[in-house]
N, C-alpha and C positions, 0 to 999 in steps of 0.2 A: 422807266421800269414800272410795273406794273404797282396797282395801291397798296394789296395784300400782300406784296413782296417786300422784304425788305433784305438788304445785305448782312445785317448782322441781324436778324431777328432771331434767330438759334442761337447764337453766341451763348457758346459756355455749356451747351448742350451733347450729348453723347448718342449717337444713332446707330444703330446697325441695320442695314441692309442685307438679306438674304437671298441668294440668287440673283445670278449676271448675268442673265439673262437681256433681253430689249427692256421688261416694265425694270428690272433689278437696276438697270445702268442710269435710265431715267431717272428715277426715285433717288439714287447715289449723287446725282448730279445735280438735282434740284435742291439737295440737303445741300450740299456742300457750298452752294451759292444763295442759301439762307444763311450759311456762318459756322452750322454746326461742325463739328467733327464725327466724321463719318466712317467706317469700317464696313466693309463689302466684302460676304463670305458666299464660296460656293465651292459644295466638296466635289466638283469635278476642279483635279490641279490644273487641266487644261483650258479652264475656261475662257479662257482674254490671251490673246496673244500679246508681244511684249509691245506694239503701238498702242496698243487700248491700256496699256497696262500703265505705261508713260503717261499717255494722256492724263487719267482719271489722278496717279500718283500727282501728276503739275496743278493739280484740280484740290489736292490737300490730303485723297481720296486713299486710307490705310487699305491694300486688299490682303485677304486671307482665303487660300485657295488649297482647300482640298477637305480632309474630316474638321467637322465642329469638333470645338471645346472647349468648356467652360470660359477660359479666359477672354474668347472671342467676346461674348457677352458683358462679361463686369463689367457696371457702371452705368449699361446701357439705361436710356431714359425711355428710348423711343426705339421700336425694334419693326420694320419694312417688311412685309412677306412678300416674293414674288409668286403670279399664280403658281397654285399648283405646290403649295411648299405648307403640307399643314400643321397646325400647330400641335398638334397632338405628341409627331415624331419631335418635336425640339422642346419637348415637356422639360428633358434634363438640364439641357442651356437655360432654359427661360426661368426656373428656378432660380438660377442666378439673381436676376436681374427683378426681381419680384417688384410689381408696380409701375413695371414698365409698358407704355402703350404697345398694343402693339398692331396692326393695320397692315391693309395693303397697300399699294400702291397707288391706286385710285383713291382710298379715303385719305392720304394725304395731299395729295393733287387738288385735292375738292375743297380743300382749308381755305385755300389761295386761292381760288376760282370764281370770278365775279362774274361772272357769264351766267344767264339760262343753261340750264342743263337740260336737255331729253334723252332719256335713258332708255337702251334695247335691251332683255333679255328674255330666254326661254329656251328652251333643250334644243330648237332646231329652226333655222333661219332669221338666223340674230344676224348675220353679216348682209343678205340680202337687204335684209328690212333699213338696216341704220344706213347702208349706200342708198339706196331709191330714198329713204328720208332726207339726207345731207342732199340729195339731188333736186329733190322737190323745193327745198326750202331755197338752193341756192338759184335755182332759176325764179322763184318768186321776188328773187332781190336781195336776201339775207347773204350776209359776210356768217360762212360756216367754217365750224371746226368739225370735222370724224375723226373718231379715235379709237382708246379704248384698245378692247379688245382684238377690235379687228385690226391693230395692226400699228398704230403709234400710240402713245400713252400719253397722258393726259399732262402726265408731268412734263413733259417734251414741247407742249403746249404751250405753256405757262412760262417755258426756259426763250418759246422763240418772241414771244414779249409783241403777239400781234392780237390784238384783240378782235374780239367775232358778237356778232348777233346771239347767236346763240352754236353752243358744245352739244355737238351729237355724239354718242356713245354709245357701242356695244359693251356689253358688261356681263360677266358670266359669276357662275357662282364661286370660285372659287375667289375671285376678286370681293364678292358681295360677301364672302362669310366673315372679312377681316373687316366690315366696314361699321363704323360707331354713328357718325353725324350727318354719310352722304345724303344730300338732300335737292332731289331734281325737281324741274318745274313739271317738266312730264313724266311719267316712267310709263314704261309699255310690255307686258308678261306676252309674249307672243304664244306659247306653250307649254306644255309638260309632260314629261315621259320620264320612264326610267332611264338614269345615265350616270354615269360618273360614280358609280359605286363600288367604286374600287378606293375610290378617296373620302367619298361620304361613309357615316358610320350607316346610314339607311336609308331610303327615299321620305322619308320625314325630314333628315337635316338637309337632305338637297333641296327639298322645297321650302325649306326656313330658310336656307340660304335665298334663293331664288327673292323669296318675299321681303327679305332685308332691303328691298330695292325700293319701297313703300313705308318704310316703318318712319321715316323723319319726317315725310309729307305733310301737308295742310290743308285745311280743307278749301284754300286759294289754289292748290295746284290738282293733277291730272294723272288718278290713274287708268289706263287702257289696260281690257283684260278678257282674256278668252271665253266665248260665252259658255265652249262647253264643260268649263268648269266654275259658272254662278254657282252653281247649288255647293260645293266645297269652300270659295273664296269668301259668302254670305256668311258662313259659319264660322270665319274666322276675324280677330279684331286683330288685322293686319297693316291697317294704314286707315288715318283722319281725313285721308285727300279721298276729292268727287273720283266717285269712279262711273266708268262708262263699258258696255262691254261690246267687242265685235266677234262676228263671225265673216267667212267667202260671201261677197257680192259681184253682182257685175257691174259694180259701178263706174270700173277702168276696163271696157270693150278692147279697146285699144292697149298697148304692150306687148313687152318681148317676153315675159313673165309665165311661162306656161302654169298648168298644175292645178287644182284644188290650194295646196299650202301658199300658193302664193296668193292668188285670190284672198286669201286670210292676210299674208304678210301686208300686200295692199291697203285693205281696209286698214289696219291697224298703223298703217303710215298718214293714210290722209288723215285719220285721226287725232294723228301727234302735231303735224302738221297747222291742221287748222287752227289749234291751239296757237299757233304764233301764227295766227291773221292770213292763213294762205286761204284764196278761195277754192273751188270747187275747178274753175275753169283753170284756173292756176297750175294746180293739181294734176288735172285731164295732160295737159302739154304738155307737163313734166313726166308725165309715168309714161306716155307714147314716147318720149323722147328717152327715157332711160335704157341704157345697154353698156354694161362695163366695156371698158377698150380687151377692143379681142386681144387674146393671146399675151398679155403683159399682167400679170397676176391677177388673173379674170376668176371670179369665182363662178362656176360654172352650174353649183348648185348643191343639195347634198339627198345623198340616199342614205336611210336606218342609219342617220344621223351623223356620217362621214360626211363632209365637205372637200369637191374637188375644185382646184385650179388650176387653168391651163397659162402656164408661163411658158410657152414655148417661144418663144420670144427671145428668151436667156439664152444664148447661143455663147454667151464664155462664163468662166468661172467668176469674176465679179456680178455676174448680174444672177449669176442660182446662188451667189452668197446673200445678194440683197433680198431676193426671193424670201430664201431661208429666213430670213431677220425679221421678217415682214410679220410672225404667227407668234403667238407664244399656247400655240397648242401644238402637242406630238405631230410631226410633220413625218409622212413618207411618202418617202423622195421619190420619183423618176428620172434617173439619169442614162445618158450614154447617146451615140452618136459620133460625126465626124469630130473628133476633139481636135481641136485650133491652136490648141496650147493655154500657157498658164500653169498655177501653181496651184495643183490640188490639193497638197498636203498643208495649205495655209488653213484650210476650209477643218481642216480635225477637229482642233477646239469648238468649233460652231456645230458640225453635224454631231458630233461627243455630246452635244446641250442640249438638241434642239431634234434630232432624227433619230426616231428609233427604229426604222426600217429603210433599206434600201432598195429599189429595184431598179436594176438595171437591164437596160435592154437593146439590141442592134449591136453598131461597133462600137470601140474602144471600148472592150470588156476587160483588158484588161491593164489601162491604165488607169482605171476606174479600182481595180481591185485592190491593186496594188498601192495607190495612194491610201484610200480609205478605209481599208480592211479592217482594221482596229479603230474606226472612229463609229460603226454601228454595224449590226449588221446586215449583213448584203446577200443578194443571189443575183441570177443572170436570167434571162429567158433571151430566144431570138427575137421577139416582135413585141411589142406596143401593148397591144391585146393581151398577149400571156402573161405581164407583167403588172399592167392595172386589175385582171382580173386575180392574181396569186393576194396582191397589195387589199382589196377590196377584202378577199375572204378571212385576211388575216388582223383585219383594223378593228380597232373599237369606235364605239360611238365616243363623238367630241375628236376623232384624228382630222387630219390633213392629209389627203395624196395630192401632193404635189408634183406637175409636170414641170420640173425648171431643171431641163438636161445638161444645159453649161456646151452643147456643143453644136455644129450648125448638122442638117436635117437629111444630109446626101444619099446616107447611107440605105437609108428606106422610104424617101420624100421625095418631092420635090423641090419643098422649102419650107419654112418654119410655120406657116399659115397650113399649110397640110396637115400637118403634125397634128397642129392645136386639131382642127378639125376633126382628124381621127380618133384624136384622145375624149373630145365630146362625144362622136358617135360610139365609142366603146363604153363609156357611160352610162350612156342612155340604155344600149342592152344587158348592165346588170341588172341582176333581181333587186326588186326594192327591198325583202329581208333578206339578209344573210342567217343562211344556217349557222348555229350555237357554235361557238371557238371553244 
């Protein structure tokens, strides 16, 4: 077991975990095998079906599933937020509990975390950047960890008790606003725009958020940071760590990376990079050779700050479940096609969590409806096209459209590689902005 772990080190301590989510269930489980006693709330009643529900109960794990309430809270010492869950709406419970910590899920992960940390954030190609980083580093010979945001959680990390060179991290701000002590070797600001203000009180708390990614730094570690905002980041006393700033070069000819933004994401990788002793030539072989596996939850890119991937791949319902599991940001779906069978209706509690749009499109329209009608909601279109483009104009920035149809490709394909195929060249012709929703 790892040093900063210990089996009773929470003993006797009181935690609660909010949202069951992927970071929620992590966080619950990482408590629980510190000692503490833990209570896992989330007011959708459906959230956990009753094997997750076993599981976590054999685990010691109280869950409480549906509206907060006071009582949920009492006692609490230590209170888990999963993203996306702020603390403003659970003013009334946390009252309760008055003195209680309260964090997300990555600044507790970070407690216990003896590894280098290199940290991604910025409004748009945080998932890019931290893959070609974790890439870069592992061809140069580093034992890497990716997480975070993009897709495992840190805690999860820490539970599978395999130690690494160094923890690469996507990290968004909703994770960064619950965070007190996190403290990375490198952090890396890839951008800024307006986003998420729906959750933020203004684009002043998003970029306080955002900068909380620097505030524990030292003037031993590395901040990376956009050049065209020196003249803003100069003027603030944001972080004691060297900073260095990039903009797009051509320093990487070679790559699968189209774009202006990636040219930027680029730079800002070798950067992070270098900082743990990768060369230059290093580097070169590693960004020509970078390209996510087609079609198995590939991120494909993202436009006015949607992010697609293509899972077409997912050809039954366990693997568009794993799909789904994979985000903890709003995900909409693309499904439908030859359905093969399976149990759609297992999938409710998860797309009820995790989906808030559906589209469907080709055949099985309507075993698709019928199963999930009540877990988000849905429409139909005939084709591919009609379906990414409705999904595209209805998204906000920070979504997922997800291609992982659960069914194989007959009906309008040839085969699952088609598919994906299509779903990128349908991409590729939307508009970079979307008109005002």
């Amino acid at each position: 077991m790892r040093a900063l772990l210990h089996e009773k080190q929470l003993a006797g301590h009181n935690a609660v975990v909010v949202g069951a989510a992927v970071s929620g269930l992590a966080a619950a489980r990482l408590l629980a095998r510190l000692g503490a006693d833990v209570r896992l709330l989330d007011r959708n009643p459906d959230a956990l079906d009753a094997a997750s529900r076993g599981e976590l109960a054999g685990q010691g794990i109280e869950i409480a599933l549906g509206p907060h309430a006071p009582q949920h809270f009492k006692d609490a010492q230590l209170v888990v937020l999963s993203p996306g869950v702020p603390v403003a709406k659970l003013a009334q419970f946390l009252a309760v509990c008055q003195g209680a910590q309260v964090v997300s899920e990555l600044e507790l992960a970070s407690w216990f975390t003896e590894e280098p940390i290199l940290a991604v954030t910025g409004t748009n190609g945080k998932t890019t950047t931290t893959s070609l980083i974790g890439h870069i580093l592992e061809q140069a010979g580093k034992r890497v960890f990716v997480g975070g945001n993009i897709g495992t959680p840190l805690s999860l990390h820490l539970l599978a008790d395999a130690p690494v060179d160094v923890v690469v991290l996507e990290v968004s701000s909703f994770q960064l606003q619950n965070v007190q002590s996190f403290h990375p070797k490198v952090g890396a600001l890839l951008n800024f725009s307006a986003n998420h203000l729906d959750y933020h009180a203004d684009i002043e708390e998003y970029l306080q958020a955002k900068l909380k990614l620097f505030a524990r730094m030292t003037p031993d570690d590395l901040a990376i940071l956009p050049l065209e905002m020196k003249g803003e980041l100069e003027a603030r006393a944001f972080t004691k760590a060297r900073r260095v700033y990039f903009t797009a070069s051509n320093r990487f000819p070679d790559n699968n990376l189209p774009g202006v933004h990636n040219r930027n994401n680029m730079e800002a990788a070798w950067l992070a990079c270098k900082a743990f002793g990768v060369t230059e030539e290093q580097a070169h072989a590693a960004v020509a050779s970078f390209k996510p596996l087609a079609h198995r939850i590939e991120p494909l890119g993202e436009k006015d700050g949607v992010l697609f991937v293509d899972d077409s791949k997912a050809t039954t319902v366990e693997a568009m479940r794993a799909a789904i599991e994979s985000f903890d940001r709003p995900v909409r779906l693309l499904a439908g096609g030859v359905f093969k069978g399976g149990d759609l209706t297992a999938l409710r509690p998860l797309i009820a969590a995790k989906v808030v749009r559906i589209g469907l499109f080709g055949a099985s329209r309507e075993i698709f409806e019928e199963a999930l009608k009540d877990s988000a909601p849905l429409f139909w279109e005939p084709t591919l096209a009609n379906a990414v483009t409705r999904l595209y104009r209805e998204a906000q920035a920070g979504d997922v459209i997800l291609l992982s149809p659960g069914t194989s490709s007959f009906d309008l394909y040839a085969n699952y590689k088609e598919r994906g195929k299509d779903f990128a060249r349908i991409m590729s012709g939307l508009p970079e902005k979307r008109e005002a929703n």
